[in-house]
C-alpha positions as CSV (number, residue, x, y, z in Angstrom):
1,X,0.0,0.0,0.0
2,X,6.3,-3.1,7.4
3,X,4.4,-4.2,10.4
4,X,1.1,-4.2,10.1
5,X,0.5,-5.4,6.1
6,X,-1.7,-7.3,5.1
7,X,-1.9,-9.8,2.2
8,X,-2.9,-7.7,-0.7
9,X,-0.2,-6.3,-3.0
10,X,1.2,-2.6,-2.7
11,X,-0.3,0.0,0.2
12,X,-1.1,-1.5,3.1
13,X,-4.8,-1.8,4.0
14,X,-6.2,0.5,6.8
15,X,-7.5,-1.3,9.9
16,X,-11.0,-3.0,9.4
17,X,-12.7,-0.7,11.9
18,X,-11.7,2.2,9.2
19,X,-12.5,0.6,6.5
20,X,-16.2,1.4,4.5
21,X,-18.0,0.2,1.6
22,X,-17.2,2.9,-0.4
23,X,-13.4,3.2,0.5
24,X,-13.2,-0.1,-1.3
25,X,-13.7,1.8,-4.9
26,X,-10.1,2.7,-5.4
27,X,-8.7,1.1,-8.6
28,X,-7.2,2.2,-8.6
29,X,-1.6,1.5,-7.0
30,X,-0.3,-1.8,-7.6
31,X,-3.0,-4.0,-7.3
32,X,-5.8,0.0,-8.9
33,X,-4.3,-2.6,-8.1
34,X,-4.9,0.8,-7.4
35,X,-7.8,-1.6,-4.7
36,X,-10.8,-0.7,-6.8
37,X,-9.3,2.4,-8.9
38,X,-9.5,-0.4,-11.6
39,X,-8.8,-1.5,-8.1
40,X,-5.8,0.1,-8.5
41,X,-5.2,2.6,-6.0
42,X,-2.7,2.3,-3.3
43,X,-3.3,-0.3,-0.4
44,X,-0.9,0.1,1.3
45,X,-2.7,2.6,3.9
46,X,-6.1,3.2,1.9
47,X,-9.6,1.2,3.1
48,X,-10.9,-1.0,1.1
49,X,-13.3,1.4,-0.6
50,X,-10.5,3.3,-1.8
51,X,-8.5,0.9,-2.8
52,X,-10.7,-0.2,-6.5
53,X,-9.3,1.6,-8.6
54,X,-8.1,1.9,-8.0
55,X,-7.8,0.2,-7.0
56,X,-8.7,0.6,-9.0
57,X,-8.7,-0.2,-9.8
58,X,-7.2,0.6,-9.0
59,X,-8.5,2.3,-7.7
60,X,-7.3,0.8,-9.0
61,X,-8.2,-1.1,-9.3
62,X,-5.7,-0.2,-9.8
63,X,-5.2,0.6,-7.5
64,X,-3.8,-0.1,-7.2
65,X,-3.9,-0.9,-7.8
66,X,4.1,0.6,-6.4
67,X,5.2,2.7,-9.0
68,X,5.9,0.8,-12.2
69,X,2.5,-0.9,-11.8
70,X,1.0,2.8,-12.3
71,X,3.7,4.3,-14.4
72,X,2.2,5.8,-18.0
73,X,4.9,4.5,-19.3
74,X,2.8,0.6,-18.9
75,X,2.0,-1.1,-22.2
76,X,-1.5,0.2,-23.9
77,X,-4.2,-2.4,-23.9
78,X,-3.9,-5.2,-26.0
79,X,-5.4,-4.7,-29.8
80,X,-9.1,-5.3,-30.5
81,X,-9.8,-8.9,-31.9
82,X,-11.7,-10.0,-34.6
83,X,-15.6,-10.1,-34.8
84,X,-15.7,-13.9,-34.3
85,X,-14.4,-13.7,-30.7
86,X,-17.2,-11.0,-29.4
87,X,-17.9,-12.3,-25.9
88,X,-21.6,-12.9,-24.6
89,X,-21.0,-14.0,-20.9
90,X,-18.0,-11.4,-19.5
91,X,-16.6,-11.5,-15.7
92,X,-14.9,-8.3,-14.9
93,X,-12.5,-8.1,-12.1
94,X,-12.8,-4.2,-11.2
95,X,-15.1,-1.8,-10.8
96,X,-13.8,0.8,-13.6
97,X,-13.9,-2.4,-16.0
98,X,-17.8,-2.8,-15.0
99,X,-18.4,0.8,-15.4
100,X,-16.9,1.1,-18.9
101,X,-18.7,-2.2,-19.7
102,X,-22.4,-0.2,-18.9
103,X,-21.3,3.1,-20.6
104,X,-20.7,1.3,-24.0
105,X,-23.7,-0.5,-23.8
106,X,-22.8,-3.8,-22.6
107,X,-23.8,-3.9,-19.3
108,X,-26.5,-7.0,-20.5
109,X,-23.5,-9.1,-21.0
110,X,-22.2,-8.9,-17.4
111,X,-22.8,-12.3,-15.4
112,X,-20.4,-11.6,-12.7
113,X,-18.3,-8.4,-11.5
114,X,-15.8,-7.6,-8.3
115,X,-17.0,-7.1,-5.1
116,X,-16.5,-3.3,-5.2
117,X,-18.6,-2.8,-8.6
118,X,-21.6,-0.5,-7.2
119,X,-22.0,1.5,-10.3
120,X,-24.5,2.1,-12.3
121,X,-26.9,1.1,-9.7
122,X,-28.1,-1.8,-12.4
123,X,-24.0,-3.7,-11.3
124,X,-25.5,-4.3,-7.9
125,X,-27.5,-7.0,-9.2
126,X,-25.0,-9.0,-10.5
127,X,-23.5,-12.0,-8.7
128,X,-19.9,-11.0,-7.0
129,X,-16.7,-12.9,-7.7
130,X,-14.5,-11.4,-4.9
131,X,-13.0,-7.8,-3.9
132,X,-9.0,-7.9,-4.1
133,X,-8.6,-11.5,-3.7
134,X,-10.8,-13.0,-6.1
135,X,-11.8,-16.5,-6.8
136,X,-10.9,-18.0,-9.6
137,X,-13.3,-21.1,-9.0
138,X,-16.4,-18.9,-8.5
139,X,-15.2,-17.0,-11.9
140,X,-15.3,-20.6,-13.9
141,X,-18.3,-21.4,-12.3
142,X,-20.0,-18.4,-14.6
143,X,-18.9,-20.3,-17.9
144,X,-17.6,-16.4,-19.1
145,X,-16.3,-16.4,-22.8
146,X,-14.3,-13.4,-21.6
147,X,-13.1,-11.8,-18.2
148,X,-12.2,-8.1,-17.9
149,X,-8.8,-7.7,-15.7
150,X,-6.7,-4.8,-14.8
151,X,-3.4,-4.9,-16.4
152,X,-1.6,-4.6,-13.5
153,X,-0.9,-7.1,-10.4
154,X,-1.6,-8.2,-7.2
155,X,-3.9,-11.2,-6.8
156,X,-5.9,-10.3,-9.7
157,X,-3.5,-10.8,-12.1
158,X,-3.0,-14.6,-10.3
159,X,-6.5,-15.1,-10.8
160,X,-6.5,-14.2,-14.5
161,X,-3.8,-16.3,-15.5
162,X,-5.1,-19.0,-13.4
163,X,-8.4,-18.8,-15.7
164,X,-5.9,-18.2,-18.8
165,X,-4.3,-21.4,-18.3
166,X,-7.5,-22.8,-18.1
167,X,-8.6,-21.8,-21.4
168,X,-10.4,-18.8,-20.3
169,X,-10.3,-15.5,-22.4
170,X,-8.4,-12.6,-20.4
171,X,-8.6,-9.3,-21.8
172,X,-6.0,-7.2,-19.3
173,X,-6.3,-3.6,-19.7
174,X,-4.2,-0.9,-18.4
175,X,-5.4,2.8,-17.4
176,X,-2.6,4.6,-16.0
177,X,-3.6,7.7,-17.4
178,X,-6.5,9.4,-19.3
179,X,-4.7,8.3,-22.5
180,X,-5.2,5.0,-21.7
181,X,-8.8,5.2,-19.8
182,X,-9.4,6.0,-23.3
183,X,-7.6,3.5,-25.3
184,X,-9.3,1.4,-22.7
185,X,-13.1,2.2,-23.8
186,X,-12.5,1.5,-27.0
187,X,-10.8,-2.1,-27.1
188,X,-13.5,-3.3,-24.1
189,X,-16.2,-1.9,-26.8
190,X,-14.2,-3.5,-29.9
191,X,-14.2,-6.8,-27.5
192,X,-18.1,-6.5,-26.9
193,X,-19.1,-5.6,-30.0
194,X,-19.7,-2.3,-28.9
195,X,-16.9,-0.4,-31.2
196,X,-19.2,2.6,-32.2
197,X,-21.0,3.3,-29.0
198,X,-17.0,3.3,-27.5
199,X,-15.8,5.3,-30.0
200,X,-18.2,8.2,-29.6
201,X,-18.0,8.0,-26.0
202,X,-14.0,8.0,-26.0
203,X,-14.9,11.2,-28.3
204,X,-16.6,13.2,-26.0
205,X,-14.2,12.1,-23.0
206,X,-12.2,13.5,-25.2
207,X,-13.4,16.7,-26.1
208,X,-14.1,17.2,-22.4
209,X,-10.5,16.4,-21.5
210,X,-9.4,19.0,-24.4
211,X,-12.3,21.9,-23.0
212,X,-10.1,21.7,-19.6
213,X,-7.2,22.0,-21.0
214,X,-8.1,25.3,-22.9
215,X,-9.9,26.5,-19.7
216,X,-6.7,25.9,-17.7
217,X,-3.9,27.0,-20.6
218,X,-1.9,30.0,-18.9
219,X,-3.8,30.4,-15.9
220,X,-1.4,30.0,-12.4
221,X,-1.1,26.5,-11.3
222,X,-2.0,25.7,-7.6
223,X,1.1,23.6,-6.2
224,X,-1.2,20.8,-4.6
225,X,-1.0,17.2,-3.3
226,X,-3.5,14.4,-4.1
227,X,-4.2,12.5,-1.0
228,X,-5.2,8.9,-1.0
229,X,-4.8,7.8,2.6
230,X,-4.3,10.4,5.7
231,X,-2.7,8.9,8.4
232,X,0.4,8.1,7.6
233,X,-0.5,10.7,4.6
234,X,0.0,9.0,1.3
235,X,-0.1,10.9,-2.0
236,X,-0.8,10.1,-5.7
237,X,3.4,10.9,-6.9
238,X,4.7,10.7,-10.7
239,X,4.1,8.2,-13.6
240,X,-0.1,7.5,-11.2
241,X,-3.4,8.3,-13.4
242,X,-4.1,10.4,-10.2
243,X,-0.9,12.6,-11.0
244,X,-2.4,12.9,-14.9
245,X,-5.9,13.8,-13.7
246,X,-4.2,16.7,-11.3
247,X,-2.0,18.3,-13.5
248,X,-4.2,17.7,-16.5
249,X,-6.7,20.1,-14.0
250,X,-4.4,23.1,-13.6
251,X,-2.5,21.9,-10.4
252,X,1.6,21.7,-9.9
253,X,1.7,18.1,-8.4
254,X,4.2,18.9,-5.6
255,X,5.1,15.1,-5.4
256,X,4.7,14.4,-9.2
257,X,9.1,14.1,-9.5
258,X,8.3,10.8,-6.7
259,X,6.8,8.0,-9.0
260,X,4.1,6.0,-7.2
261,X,2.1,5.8,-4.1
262,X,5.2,8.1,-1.8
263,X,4.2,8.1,2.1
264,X,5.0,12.0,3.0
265,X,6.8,12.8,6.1
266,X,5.5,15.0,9.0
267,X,8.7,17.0,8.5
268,X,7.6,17.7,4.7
269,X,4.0,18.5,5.4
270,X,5.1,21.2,7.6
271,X,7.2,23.1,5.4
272,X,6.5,22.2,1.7
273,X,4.3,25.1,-0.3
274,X,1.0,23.8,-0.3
275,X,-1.5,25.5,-1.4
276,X,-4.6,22.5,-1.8
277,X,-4.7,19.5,-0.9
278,X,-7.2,17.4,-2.6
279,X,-8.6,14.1,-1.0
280,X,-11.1,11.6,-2.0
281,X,-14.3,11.6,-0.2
282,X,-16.9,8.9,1.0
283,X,-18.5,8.4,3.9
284,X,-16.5,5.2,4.6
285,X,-13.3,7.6,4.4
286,X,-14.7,11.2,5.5
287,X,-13.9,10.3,9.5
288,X,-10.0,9.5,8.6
289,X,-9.4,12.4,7.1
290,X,-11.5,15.0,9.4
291,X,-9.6,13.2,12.3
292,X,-6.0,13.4,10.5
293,X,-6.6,17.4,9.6
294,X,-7.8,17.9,13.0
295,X,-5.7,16.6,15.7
296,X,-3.5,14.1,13.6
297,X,-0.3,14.3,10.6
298,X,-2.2,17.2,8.9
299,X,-3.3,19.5,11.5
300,X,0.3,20.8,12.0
301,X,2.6,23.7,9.7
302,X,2.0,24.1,6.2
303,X,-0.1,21.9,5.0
304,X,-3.0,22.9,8.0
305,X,-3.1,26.0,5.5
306,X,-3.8,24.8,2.9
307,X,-7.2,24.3,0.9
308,X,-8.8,21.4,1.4
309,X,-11.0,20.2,-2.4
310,X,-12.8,17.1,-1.8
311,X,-14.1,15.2,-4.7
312,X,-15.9,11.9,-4.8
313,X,-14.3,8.6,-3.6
314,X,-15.5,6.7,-6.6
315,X,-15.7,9.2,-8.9
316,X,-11.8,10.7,-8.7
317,X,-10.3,6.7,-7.9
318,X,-11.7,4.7,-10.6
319,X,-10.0,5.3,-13.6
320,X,-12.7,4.9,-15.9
321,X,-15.5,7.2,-17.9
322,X,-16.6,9.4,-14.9
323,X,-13.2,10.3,-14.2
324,X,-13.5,12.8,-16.7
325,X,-16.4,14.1,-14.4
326,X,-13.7,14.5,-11.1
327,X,-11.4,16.2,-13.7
328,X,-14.0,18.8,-14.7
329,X,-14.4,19.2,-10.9
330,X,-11.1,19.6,-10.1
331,X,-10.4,22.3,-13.2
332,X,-13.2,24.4,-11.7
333,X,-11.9,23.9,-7.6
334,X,-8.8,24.3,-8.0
335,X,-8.4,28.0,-8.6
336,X,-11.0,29.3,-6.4
C-alpha cells in the first residue's frame, strides 16, 4: 500500500474498523491494483473502498492498484480482436472495468463483476466474484467467454492467469492515465461488439479532457498534493493516473518528481508550499481524514493552511469514464 500489512499487494490496507464500503472503490496503486481504482489505488494505507481503482482499480483497481504498476509508461491495452471472438458472458474483475462495460452499452452481457462494482446502480445486481482477492473457481463457475482484468498485479492478475491457463479469455487492460482510460473504452467496446457506441464516448471524453485543457492553458497552477490515505498521509506521486488527472486540471503536483504511491513525512508537510490539498471523499473515508486534519499528521505547519478540495471517492479513484467528471471538478476547484 512493514508491520502491520496485510496480504494484498502494494499499500497497506487500513485497519478494518476504518475501513467502509465505499473506501473499497479505489482502482485504482499496484493492485488500482490501485484496490478498486480499476482496483488500483494504493493499499498500502487506503480502506478498502478506496483501494478499486483503484484500486482501482485501482483504484485501482488499480489501484492499485508501487510505482511501475502505475507508471504511464505501462503497455497500452492489448489490440481489439476479430468479430468472431465478441464475448456474450464477460466476468470483470474491477469496478472501472464494469463501469466502462455499462457506458458502452454492454452492461446485459455482465454475469459476474468484483465485489467493489456498485456503479451504475443496475451492477448491484450481479453476482460478486471477490474484492482484491478474487476466486478463480467462482469465476469458472459463470462459464464467461471473456473476463475483464486490470493490467496490472496483485492477486488479480493470479487469478487471471489462473483462468488463462484454463482456457479462459483474459482481456487485461491498463489505465494509467486518461490516455489509456481511453484506449481502454475502446478495445472493451471492440471486445463486446460495442466499437461505435466506444468510440463516440471515447470522443466526448475527449473533447471534455481538451475543453479543460483550454480552460486551464496559462492560468497560475495551484502547487497541490493528491491525497489517497491520511494517516500516515500518502499521495498520488509521478508516472499514477491520479498525478495525470491533477495536473491535466491546472494543479503543480508537488510530489509528481516521486513515482508512485510516496508516504510524506510530517517534517515535509510542515514546510512544503501547499496551497490544496485534494482528498477523495466517501463516507466510509470522510472520518479518517476529518480526524487526521484535525488533531493528527495534517493538522500541524504548512499543510494545516492549505485548501482542502474534496471530490468523490469513486468518482476521482476509478480510472474509468466518470473520471472525466472529477477532472471537470477539479479544473473548476482548483483555482478558487
Amino acid at each position: 500500500m512493514t508491520p502491520g500489512r496485510s496480504r494484498r499487494a502494494g499499500p497497506r490496507a487500513a485497519p478494518r474498523a476504518q475501513r467502509g464500503k465505499d473506501a473499497a472503490s479505489y482502482s485504482g496503486a499496484r493492485t488500482p491494483r490501485a484496490p478498486d481504482y480499476a482496483q488500483r489505488l494504493p493499499r498500502r494505507h487506503y480502506p478498502d473502498g478506496l483501494l478499486a481503482g483503484l484500486a482501482a482499480g485501482a483504484f485501482l483497481v488499480a489501484l492499485a492498484l508501487g510505482a511501475p504498476a502505475c507508471s504511464r509508461r505501462s503497455a497500452p491495452p492489448s489490440p481489439a480482436p476479430a468479430p468472431a471472438s465478441l464475448a456474450a458472458r464477460v466476468v470483470s474483475l474491477a469496478p472501472n472495468l464494469t463501469e466502462i462495460a455499462f457506458a458502452v452499452g454492454a452492461g446485459e452481457r455482465l454475469v459476474g463483476v468484483s465485489d467493489f462494482s456498485d456503479y451504475p446502480p443496475a451492477a448491484l445486481a450481479i453476482p460478486r466474484v471477490g474484492g482484491v482477492d478474487v476466486s478463480a473457481e467462482r469465476i469458472a463457475s459463470l462459464h464467461p467467454d471473456l473476463v475483464l482484468a486490470s493490467g496490472d498485479g496483485g492477486s488479480i492478475r493470479g487469478a487471471a492467469s489462473a483462468l488463462a491457463s484454463s482456457g479462459v479469455p483474459v482481456l487485461a487492460v491498463s489505465t494509467t492515465s486518461l490516455d489509456e482510460v481511453l484506449a481502454a473504452i475502446r478495445v472493451v467496446g471492440a471486445r463486446l461488439g460495442r466499437a461505435e457506441a466506444a468510440d463516440e464516448l471515447a470522443r466526448r471524453l475527449d473533447a471534455r479532457r481538451r475543453a479543460v485543457a483550454a480552460k486551464t492553458a496559462g492560468a497560475r497552477r495551484p502547487r497541490a498534493i493528491l491525497l489517497v490515505w491520511p494517516d500516515p498521509p500518502q499521495a498520488a506521486g509521478g508516472r499514477t493516473f491520479l498525478d495525470d488527472v491533477l495536473s491535466r486540471a491546472g494543479a503543480d503536483n508537488l510530489v509528481g518528481g516521486r513515482p508512485g504511491w510516496p508516504v510524506l513525512s510530517s517534517e515535509w508537510l510542515a514546510t512544503a508550499p501547499i496551497e490544496v490539498v485534494v482528498v477523495p471523499d466517501s463516507p466510509g473515508n470522510r472520518p479518517v481524514f476529518d480526524r487526521s486534519f484535525s488533531t493528527g499528521p495534517l493538522s500541524r505547519g504548512r499543510v494545516k493552511a492549505a485548501r482542502i478540495v474534496r471530490v468523490d471517492e469513486s468518482v476521482l479513484t476509478r480510472p474509468g469514464p466518470r473520471v472525466f467528471d472529477a477532472l471537470e471538478s477539479l479544473a473548476a476547484d482548483l483555482p478558487r
